[in-house]
Every structure is written in structure tokens, then in C-alpha cells.
N, C-alpha and C positions, 0 to 999 in steps of 0.2 A: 569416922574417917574424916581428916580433917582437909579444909580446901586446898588445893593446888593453885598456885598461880595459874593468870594465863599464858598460851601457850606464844609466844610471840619469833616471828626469825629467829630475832638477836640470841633468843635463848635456843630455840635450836641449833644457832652457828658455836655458839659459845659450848656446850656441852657435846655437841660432837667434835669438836676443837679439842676440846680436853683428854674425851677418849682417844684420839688420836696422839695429844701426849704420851698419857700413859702406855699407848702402843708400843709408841717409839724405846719407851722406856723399857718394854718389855722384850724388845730385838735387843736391845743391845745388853740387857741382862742374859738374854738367851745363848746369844754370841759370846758368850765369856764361859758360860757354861758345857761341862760335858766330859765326857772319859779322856781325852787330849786335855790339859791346863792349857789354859791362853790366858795371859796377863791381861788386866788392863793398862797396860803400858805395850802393849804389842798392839791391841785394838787401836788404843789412839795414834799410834804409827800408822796402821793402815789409813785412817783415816787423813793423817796429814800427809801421808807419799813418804814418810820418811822410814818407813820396813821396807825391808829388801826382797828385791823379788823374785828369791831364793830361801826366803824362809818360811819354813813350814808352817811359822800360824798364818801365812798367807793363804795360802793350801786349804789351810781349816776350816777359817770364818769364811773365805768366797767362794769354796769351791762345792763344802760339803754343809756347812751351818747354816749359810744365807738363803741357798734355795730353798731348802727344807724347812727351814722359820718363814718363809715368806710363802710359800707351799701351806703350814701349817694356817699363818694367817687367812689367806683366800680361803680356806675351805673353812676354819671356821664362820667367818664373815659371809659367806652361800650357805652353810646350814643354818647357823643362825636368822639370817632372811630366809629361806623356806619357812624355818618355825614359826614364825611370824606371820609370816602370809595362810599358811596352815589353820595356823588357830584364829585367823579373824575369816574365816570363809566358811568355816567348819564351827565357830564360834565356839569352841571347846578348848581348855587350856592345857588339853593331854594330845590334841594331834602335834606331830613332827611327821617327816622326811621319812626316821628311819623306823618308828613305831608305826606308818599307815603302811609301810611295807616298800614305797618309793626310791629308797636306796639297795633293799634287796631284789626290786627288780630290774634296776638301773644295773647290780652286781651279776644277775642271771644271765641280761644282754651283754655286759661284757666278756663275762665265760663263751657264752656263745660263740663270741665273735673269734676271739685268740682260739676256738676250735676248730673255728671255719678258716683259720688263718688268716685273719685279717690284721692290718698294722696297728699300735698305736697312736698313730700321723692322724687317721682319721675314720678310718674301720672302727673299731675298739667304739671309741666316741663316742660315734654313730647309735652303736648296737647300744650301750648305753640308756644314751638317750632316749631313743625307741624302746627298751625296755621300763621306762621310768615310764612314759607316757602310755604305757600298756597299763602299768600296774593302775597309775591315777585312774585311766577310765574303770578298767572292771573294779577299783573299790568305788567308787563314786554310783557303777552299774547295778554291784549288786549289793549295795548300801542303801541305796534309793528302792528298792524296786517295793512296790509295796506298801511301803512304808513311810515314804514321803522323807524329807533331808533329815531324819533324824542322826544328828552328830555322832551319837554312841556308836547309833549302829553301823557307820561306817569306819567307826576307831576298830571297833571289832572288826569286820573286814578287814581292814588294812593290817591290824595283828596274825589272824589266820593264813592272809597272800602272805606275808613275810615270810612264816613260818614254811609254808610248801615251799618256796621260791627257795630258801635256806635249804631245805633238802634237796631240792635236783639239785642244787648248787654242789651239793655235797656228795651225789650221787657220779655227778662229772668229774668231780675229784677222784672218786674214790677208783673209777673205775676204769679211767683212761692211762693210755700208754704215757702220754705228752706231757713231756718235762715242765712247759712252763704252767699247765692247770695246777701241779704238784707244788709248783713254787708257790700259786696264791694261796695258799694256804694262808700264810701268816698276812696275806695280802686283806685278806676277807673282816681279820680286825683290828683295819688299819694301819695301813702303813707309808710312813712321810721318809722311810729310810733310804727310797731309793731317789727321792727329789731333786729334778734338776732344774734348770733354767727352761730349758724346750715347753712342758708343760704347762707352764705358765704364763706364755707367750700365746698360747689360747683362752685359758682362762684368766687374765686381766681381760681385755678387751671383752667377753664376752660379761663377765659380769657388771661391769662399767656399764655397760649397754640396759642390762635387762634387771640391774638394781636401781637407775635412774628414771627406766619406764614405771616399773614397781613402787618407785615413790611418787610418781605422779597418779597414782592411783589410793594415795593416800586417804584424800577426803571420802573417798568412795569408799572402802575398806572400814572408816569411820560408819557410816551408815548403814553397812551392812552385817558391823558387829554389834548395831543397835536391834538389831531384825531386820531380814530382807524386805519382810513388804515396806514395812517406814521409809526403808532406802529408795524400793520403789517410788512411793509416793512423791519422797523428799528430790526425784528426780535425777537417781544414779539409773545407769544401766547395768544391772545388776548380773544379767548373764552374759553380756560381754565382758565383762569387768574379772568374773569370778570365770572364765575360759581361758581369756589372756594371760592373768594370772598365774592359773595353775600349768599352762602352756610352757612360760617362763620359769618359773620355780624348779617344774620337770628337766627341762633344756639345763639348768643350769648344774639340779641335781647328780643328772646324769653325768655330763663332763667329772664333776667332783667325786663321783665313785671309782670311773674310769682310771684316773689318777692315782688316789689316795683309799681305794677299797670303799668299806664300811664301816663309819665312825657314827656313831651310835649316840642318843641325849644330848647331842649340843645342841639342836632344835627347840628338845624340851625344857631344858634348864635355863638357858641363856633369858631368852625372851620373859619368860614368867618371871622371872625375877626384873628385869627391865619391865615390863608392868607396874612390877609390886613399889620400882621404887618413880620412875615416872609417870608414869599413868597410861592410858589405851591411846591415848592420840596416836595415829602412826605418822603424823608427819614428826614426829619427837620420834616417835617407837622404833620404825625403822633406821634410819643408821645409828644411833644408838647402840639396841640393841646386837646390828650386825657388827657393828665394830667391838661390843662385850664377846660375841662370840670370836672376834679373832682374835681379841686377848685371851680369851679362856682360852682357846686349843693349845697358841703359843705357852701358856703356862702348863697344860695337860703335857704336850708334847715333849720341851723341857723335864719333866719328872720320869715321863717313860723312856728317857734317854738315861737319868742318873740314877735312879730307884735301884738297878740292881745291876751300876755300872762295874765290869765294860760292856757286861752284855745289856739288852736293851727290851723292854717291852713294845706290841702295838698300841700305838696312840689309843685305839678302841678302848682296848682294855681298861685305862684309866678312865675315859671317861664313862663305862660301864658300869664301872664301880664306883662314881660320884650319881649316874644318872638313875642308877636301876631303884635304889633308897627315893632319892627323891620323887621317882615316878608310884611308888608305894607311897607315900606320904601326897601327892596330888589325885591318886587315886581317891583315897580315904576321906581328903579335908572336900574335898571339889567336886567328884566324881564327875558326871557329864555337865554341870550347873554351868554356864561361863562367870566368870567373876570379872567384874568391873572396878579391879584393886588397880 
């Protein structure tokens, strides 16, 4: 393996600069795309003032494209950072969000809540979130018990809560009167279809907040993916640090289920490959890699719009079918090992 430079600002301003290009890049290829044709000569009208504001590609890119891509971006950009945070606390290169089970109980809280009648203004949310931070403690609870922090054995936890959490989820479905449980159906694997502005107007500020505390927790995360005691030693606080964390991660997770269901492997894929080509630093790794994953969704998302347009797939499903291989192939090559690539 050959040396890395070192890690310096200039180069973390400079490379997350760029991901941010290509982001941009990636909106405005998105926006062009889709079962409606939108010119690129209508786009760049909207953008100079000069389309009318009575023409329907107006309608298209801001009314139904733009939430939904920028919808799509946030939620990859919060899975992606969980992934991250996941795999350096857990020191395993197989934990995510939606593999420890964390977004199917973030998914069970919000079933819950739309049965209890609750809105999605701030009920929904709630139950969520509270569902996310249930699932975190009992895999962490009964991962530990025993056993001491062995990584694996809380990946397997977190696999098994998924799975239960997935069936009542499915048992609520299957067996209530209420129109809108019936409706998530297609909700459960992922869906950016019904994207508006509202929902995003929670989720900016909130992950603004608790992706800027998450990178100040960088050097620590560094330490602690070296082994917790060194980090000890080396004078991090390591259960405050790894409670905060997972506190935040949860918080953020939740809101993003709430929204947008159960989008599945952007956790897993994103990050490890941000690894594999920058290295473990997370003062590099984190926005980096959370800005990879809001390109990748936005490109996932895009294909489950056109793939078998006019009708349309859930987001999930694509990236299930990019994620679920590759989580076979990190099983096999890595197994519980962490890799330092």
C-alpha cells in the first residue's frame, strides 16, 4: 500500500470543493432528466428569468424535480454520515444505519405513529427518532452483554432487530383498516416520489447542526478506530464521544426514514469506498464521503425514475441491488477484520 500524502485543510477544502462540484453537476443533469423531456434550453431559461411563468417545464424542475433531487441529496449525505460514524465506533467495515437495524426501527416508530394518528409536522418525526434510538440501545445491549464490544456480534444483532422490526412492520400493514399504512407500502423501499419543500425545511438545519458537531469529533473517531483503549490513553473521551455520536446519527436517521422510508446500502457502499480511495482520516472521510453519498442517491434516484419510465421504481430498490452484491463481497474479503485501506 503505497503512502498518502498528508492530510492538510487546503486539501480537505479543495476535495470537498470538488465533490460539491460534481454535485452541482449532478442536479442539474438530474433536472434535465425524466418521463416529462425538459430541454436544456428551458433549464437555462429558468435560470435566467427569461421561461414563462406559465410554462409547464417550470412546473417540472421546481415544483416536482428540485424537491425530490435535493430530498434525494440530504438523505444520501445523513446515510452516508451514519455509515461512517457506524463503522468507526463499531470498527467494522459492514456496520450501516440500515444493516444494524436503525432505520427499520426508525420505520416501526413511524408506523406507529401515523396509527396513533399522529402528523407528519412533528409526531411522525418524533416516533421515528424514538424508534431509532430504541433500536441503537437494545443492539448495543444485547451485543455487548457478555461478550464484551465484540463488533460482529452486534452486526448480527442489528441484522436479527431489523428483521423482527420488518415483520411487525409488515404485520401492521397487513392487518389494519387505515388507508395510509396501506399506502406505505411502496413507502418502506423508499420513496423520494412524494418530495416537497416542507420536509426539508427540517431536515437542512438539523443536519447542518449535527454533521458540523460529528466532524468536530473527528480526531476522536480517529483514535478510536485505532482501539478504544489507545484512544483512552491517547486522552479522547471515549464514552462520551461514542454516546453523542450515536445520539446524533440516531436523531438524524430517524427524521430521514420518516421522510423518505427505507433506503437501504448507501451507508455501506458509500463510505468504504471513500476509505478505499482516501484513507480513514475522518477529518477528510467525513464530508467527503457524506457528500459521495449525495451523489450517489441523486444518481440512484435518477435511474429509479427512468429505468422503466413512465412508471417508476423505489429508490431502495436500486440501491439494494447495487448494495446487497457488494455487501457479499465485504462479507467474504473483510469479514469482521477492520481494514485500514
Amino acid at each position: 500500500m503505497g503512502t498518502r500524502k498528508p492530510l492538510t485543510a487546503s486539501r480537505v477544502i479543495l476535495l470537498s470543493a470538488a465533490f460539491g462540484v460534481f454535485l452541482l453537476f449532478a442536479v442539474a443533469l438530474s433536472l434535465l432528466l425524466g418521463t416529462a423531456e425538459v430541454s436544456l434550453q428551458k433549464m437555462v431559461g429558468l435560470l435566467t428569468g427569461s421561461l414563462g411563468a406559465d410554462d409547464p417545464a417550470r412546473l417540472i424542475l421546481l415544483k416536482i424535480r428540485l424537491p425530490r433531487i435535493i430530498h434525494a441529496a440530504l438523505v444520501g449525505f445523513s446515510l452516508s454520515l451514519g455509515g461512517v460514524i457506524f463503522q468507526a465506533l463499531l470498527r467494522n467495515p459492514l456496520a450501516d444505519p440500515f444493516i444494524l437495524g436503525i432505520s427499520s426501527g426508525a420505520a416501526l416508530g413511524a408506523v406507529l405513529g401515523i396509527f396513533l394518528g399522529f402528523t407528519f409536522n412533528l409526531g411522525v418525526p418524533i416516533m421515528s427518532f424514538s424508534g431509532a434510538l430504541l433500536t441503537l440501545y437494545l443492539v448495543i445491549t444485547l451485543g455487548t452483554r457478555k461478550m464484551g464490544m465484540e463488533s460482529s456480534t452486534i452486526l448480527l444483532t442489528g441484522v436479527i432487530l431489523n428483521a423482527f422490526f420488518t415483520a411487525i412492520i409488515m404485520f401492521f400493514i397487513s392487518t389494519t383498516a387505515d388507508s395510509r399504512l396501506h399506502s406505505m407500502l411502496y413507502w418502506l423501499y423508499g420513496d423520494l416520489s412524494q418530495s416537497r419543500y416542507g420536509p426539508l425545511l427540517v431536515l437542512v438545519p438539523v443536519l447542518l447542526i449535527a454533521s458540523g458537531v460529528l466532524y468536530g469529533f473527528a480526531r476522536e473517531l480517529n483514535l478510536i478506530t485505532a482501539g478504544e483503549e489507545s484512544a483512552f490513553q491517547l486522552g479522547a473521551e471515549v464514552e462520551r464521544t461514542k454516546k453523542l455520536c450515536l445520539v446524533l446519527v440516531s436523531l438524524v436517521i430517524g427524521l430521514v426514514v420518516a421522510f423518505s422510508g427505507l433506503i437501504g446500502f448507501v451507508g455501506l457502499i458509500v463510505p468504504h469506498l471513500a476509505r478505499m480511495a482516501f484513507g480513514s482520516d475522518h477529518r477528510l472521510l467525513i464530508p467527503v464521503a457524506s457528500l459521495a453519498g449525495a451523489l450517489f442517491l441523486i444518481a440512484a434516484d435518477t435511474l429509479a425514475r427512468i429505468v422503466i419510465s413512465p412508471s417508476e421504481l423505489p429508490v431502495g430498490v436500486i440501491t439494494a441491488f447495487l448494495g446487497a452484491p457488494f455487501f457479499i463481497y465485504l462479507l467474504k474479503t473483510k469479514g469482521s477484520q477492520w481494514s485500514q485501506s
